[in-house]
N, C-alpha and C positions, 0 to 999 in steps of 0.2 A: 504748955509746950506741945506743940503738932507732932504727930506718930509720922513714920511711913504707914501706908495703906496699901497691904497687896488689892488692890480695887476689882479689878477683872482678870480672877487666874488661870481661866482658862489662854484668854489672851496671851498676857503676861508670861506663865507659861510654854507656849509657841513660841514667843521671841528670843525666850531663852534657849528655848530647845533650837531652834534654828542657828542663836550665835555657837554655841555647844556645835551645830556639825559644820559650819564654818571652820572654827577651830579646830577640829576634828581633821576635814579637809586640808590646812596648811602644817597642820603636823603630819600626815600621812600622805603628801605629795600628791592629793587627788584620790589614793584609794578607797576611803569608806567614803565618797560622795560617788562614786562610780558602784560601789557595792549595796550601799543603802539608799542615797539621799537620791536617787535620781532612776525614771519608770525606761526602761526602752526594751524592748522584744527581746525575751529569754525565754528558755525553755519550761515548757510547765512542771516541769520536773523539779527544778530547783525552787525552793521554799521560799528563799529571798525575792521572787518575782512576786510572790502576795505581799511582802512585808514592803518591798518599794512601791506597791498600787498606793500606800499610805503614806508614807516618808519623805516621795519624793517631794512634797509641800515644805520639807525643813532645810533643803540642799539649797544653794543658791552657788552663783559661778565667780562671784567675787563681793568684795565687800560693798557695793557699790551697788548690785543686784541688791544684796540683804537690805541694804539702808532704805534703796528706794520701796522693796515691799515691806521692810517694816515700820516705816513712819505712817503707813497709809491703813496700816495696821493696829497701830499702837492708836490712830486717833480716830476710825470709825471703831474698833472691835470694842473696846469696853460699854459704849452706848449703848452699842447691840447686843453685849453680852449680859447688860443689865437691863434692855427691854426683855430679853429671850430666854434668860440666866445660862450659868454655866453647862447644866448636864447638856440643855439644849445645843449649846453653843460649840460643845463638844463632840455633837451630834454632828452640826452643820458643816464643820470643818471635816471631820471623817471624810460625811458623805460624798463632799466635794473633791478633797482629795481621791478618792475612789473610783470617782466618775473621771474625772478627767484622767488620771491614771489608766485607767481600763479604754477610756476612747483616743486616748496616746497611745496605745500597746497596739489597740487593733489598728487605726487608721496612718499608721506613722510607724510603721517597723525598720525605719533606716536612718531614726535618731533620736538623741535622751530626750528627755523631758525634766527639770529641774528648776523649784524655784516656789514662790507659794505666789504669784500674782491671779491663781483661779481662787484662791481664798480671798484676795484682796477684791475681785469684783464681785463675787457672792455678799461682802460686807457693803459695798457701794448700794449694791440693791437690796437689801436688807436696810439699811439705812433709809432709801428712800420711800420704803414701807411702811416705818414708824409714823410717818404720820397719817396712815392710812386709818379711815373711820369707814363703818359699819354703811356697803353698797354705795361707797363712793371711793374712786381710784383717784391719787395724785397726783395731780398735772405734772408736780417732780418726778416724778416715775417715768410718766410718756416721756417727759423731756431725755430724762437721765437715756433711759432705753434709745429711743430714735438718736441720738450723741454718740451714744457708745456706739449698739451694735452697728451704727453708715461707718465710723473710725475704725472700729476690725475688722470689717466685713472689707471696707477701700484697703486699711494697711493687706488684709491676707489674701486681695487680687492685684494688688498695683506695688507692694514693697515686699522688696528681696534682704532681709534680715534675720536674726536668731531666734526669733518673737514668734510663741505659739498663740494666734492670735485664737485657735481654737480652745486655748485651753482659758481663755479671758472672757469670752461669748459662752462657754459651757459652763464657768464659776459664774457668771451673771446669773444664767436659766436655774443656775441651780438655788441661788439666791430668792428670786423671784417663785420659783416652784415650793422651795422648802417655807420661804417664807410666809407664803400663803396658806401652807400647810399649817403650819403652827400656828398661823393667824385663827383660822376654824377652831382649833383646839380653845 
């Protein structure tokens, strides 16, 4: 007889924590996604403005938001979390969160930020690393890179939408930077 397999918990964990403040959100008519789940200009005086630099990666604006970043989530993040393991994995997602957090706070003080798709392109390019060998870079990588960043770079001069394309182009960099990072190690 076959077990369930918590597989990848850091992952796995995420997905839960994010349907958790979904849920959270339509019982409280929006308020703890506006108090927690989501980064936008507050004063550095309130505390909650650190703990949303990290959170706001589990808030999303409907269920539909969640689905589309957590399917993309659920099926690169366990690869990556068993090339890189969990503590790492743990790491990557922080950091991302943190960084776009902090470059949504400063460069965008006149709207939220909510949703984990800076975590879903950090995994794209982490992904596309894995197959990277010792002084040779992957053609999947130029490709993936040259696709995405001309798609954010056109969608955040030419379309007028909800979409922080910045915060998609700064999970990718961080992808790629972190990932190389831990590649050396």
């Amino acid at each position: 007889m076959r077990k369930l397999q918590y597989n990848a918990p850091v992952i796995l964990t995420f997905a839960l924590l994010s349907a958790a403040a979904l849920f959270l959100d339509v019982l409280t008519g929006g308020i703890t996604t506006q108090k927690l789940f989501c980064v936008y200009r507050s004063s550095p005086l309130d505390p909650l403005s650190y703990v949303r630099l990290f959170l706001h990666v589990l808030g999303h604006a409907n269920f539909s938001h969640y689905a589309g970043n957590m399917l993309m989530i659920l099926v690169l993040g366990p690869m990556v979390e068993e090339r890189y393991g969990s503590a790492n994995m743990l790491f990557l997602i922080a950091t991302t969160a943190l960084t776009t957090g902090i470059l949504h706070w400063i460069l965008s003080p006149n709207s939220a930020l909510l949703g984990a798709s800076g975590i879903v392109f950090m995994l794209i390019f982490l992904a596309s690393l894995s197959g990277m060998r010792k002084n040779r870079i992957p053609l999947t990588l130029i490709l993936v890179a040259v696709i995405y960043f001309g798609q954010e770079l056109y969608n955040g001069l030419f379309t007028a939408d909800n979409i922080s394309q910045l915060t998609h182009i700064v999970g990718g960099c961080c992808g790629v930077v972190l990932g190389m990072m831990l590649r050396r190690k």
